[in-house]
N, C-alpha and C positions, 0 to 999 in steps of 0.2 A: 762841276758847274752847278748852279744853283739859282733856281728861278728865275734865268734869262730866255728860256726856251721862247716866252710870248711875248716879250718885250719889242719887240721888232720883227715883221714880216714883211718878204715883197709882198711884190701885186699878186703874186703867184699861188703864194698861201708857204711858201718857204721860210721857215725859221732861220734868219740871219743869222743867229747865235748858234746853227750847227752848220752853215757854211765856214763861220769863223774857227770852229772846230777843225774842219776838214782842212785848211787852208794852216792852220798853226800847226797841227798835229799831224799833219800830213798823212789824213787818213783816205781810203777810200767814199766815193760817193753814196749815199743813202738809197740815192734812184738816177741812175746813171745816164738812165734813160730819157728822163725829165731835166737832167740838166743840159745835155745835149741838144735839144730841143727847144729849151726856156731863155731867150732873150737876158730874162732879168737875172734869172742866177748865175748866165757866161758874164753879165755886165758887174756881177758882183764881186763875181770870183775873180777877174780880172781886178779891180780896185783894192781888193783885200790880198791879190799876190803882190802888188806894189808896196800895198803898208807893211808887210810881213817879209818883203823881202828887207827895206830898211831894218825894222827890229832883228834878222840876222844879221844883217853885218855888225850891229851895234853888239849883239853876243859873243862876236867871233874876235872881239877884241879883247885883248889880254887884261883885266885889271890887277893891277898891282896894291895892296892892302897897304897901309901905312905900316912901318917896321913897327914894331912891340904893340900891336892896335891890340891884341890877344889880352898881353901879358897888363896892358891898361886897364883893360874892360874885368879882369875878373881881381886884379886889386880893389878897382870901385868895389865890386860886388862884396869881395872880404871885408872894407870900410865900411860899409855898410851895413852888415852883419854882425861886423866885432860892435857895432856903437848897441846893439838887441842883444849884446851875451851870449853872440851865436858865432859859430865859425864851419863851415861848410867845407869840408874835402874837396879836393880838385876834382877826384874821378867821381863824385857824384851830383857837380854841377855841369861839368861838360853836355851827361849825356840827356837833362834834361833841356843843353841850350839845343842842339843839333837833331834830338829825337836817329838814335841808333841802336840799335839792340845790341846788346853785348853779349859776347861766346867765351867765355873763360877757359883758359886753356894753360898746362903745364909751363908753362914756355912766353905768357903772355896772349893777352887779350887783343880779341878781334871785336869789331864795331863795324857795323852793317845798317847802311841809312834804311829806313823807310822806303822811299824812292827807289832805291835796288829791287825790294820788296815788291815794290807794288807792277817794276814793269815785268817781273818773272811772270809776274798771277796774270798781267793784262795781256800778255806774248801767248799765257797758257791756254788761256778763254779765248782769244781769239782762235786760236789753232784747234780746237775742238770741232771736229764734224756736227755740223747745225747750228754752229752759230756763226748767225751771220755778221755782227761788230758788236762793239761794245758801246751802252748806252750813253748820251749826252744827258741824260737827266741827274740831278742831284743828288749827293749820300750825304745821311745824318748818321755817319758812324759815333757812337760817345766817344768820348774825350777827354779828359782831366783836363778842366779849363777851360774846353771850348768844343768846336764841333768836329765833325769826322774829317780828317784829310783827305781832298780829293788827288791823288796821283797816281797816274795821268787818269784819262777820263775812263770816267766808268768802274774806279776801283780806289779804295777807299783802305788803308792802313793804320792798323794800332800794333806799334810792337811797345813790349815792355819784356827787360832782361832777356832770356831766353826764348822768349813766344811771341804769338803773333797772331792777330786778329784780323781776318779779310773779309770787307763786302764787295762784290761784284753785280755790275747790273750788266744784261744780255739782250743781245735783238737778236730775235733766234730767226729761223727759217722755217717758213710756214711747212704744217706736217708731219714735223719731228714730234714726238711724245715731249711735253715739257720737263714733268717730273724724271724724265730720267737721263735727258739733258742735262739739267738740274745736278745728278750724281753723278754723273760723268765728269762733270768742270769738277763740281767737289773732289771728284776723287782725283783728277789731275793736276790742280792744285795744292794738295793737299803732298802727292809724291813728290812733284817738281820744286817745291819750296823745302822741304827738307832735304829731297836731293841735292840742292845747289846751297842752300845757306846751311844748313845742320839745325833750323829753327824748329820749333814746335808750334803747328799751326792749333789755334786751342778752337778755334770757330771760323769757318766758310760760306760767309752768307751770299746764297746765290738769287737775284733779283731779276725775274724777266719782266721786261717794259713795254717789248713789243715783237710783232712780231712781221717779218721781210716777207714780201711775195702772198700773189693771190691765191684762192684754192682755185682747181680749175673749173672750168663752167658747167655747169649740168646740161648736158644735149637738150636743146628744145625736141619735143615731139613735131614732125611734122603728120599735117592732116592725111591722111589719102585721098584723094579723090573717090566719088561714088561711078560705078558705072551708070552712063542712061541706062532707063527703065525702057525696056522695047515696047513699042505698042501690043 
């Protein structure tokens, strides 16, 4: 997400754009406490479970592609090509339409979206002791051609061939040391993405946004009373 954070607020001072998060993403609450309590965000939440329950069913319906839509779209691309003196392999248009990392192997290649990618790293960061979600605020990962991919929230994907570029933003839990929260996700990231895909993570950029929970309150001193002075 990207620059909707203040586009819209209740009366509360609630950011609509991370209720809509919560309510799409099916994440837990920011302040669980505040919502249960706040009029405005039970009345939002409730109108944003109705819009979001339509756009599921609309997902859960099967679409069917038109037969040869594939085999259509990448002859244009060939005619269009051949008319520039160019002609483009098949296995090297695919994987710039789809964005997949490819694993070459004895036996034939595997292709691995992005999006697999990103929710291993987002599953990783969140399961990390200290951190308490992953941020709604925006990544400007680079991009050949355009800007970072946000998938899903809070994490940000560049694969190209064999590697793999990660940004992460974190709401951590007030108290933890950051910096070594910080290397923690890094470093669990960094296992669980090679362990489950065989990729090479070449970069882990780890972003803390914010951070969950108060510190606690400093004891007021109270006065003592004086004895009276006896005559």
């Amino acid at each position: 997400m990207t620059g909707r954070e203040d586009v819209a607020r209740l009366p509360c001072g609630t950011s609509v754009a991370v209720l809509v998060d919560q309510v799409a993403e099916g994440l837990p609450a920011l302040d669980p406490a505040h919502q249960a309590a706040c009029p405005d965000c039970r009345a939002t939440l409730r109108e944003l479970e109705l819009v979001w329950g339509t756009v599921r069913e609309v997902v859960r319906e099967e679409v069917v592609p038109p037969s040869r839509l594939i085999e259509n779209v990448l002859r244009r691309v060939r005619q269009e090509l051949r008319a520039l003196g160019q002609l483009v392999p098949l296995q090297t248009v695919i994987p710039r339409l789809v964005r997949h990392a490819l694993l070459g192997g004895p036996r034939g290649a595997t292709r691995i979206a992005d999006s697999v990618v990103a929710r291993i790293v987002a599953k990783t960061a969140r399961d990390t002791p200290g951190v308490h979600a992953l941020s709604v605020r925006g990544i400007a990962l680079p991009r050949a051609g355009g800007p970072g991919r946000l998938t899903p929230r809070g994490v940000a994907i560049e694969v190209s061939g064999h590697s793999v570029s990660v940004e992460v933003r974190l709401v951590v839990a007030y108290g933890r040391s950051i910096p070594d929260l910080a290397a923690e996700v890094r470093r669990r990231v960094i296992h669980r993405v090679e362990a489950m895909t065989g990729l090479e993570p070449t970069a882990v950029a780890v972003a803390v946004d914010d951070v969950f929970g108060d510190p606690e309150p400093v004891p007021r001193r109270v006065p003592v009373p004086r004895a009276p002075e006896r005559p």
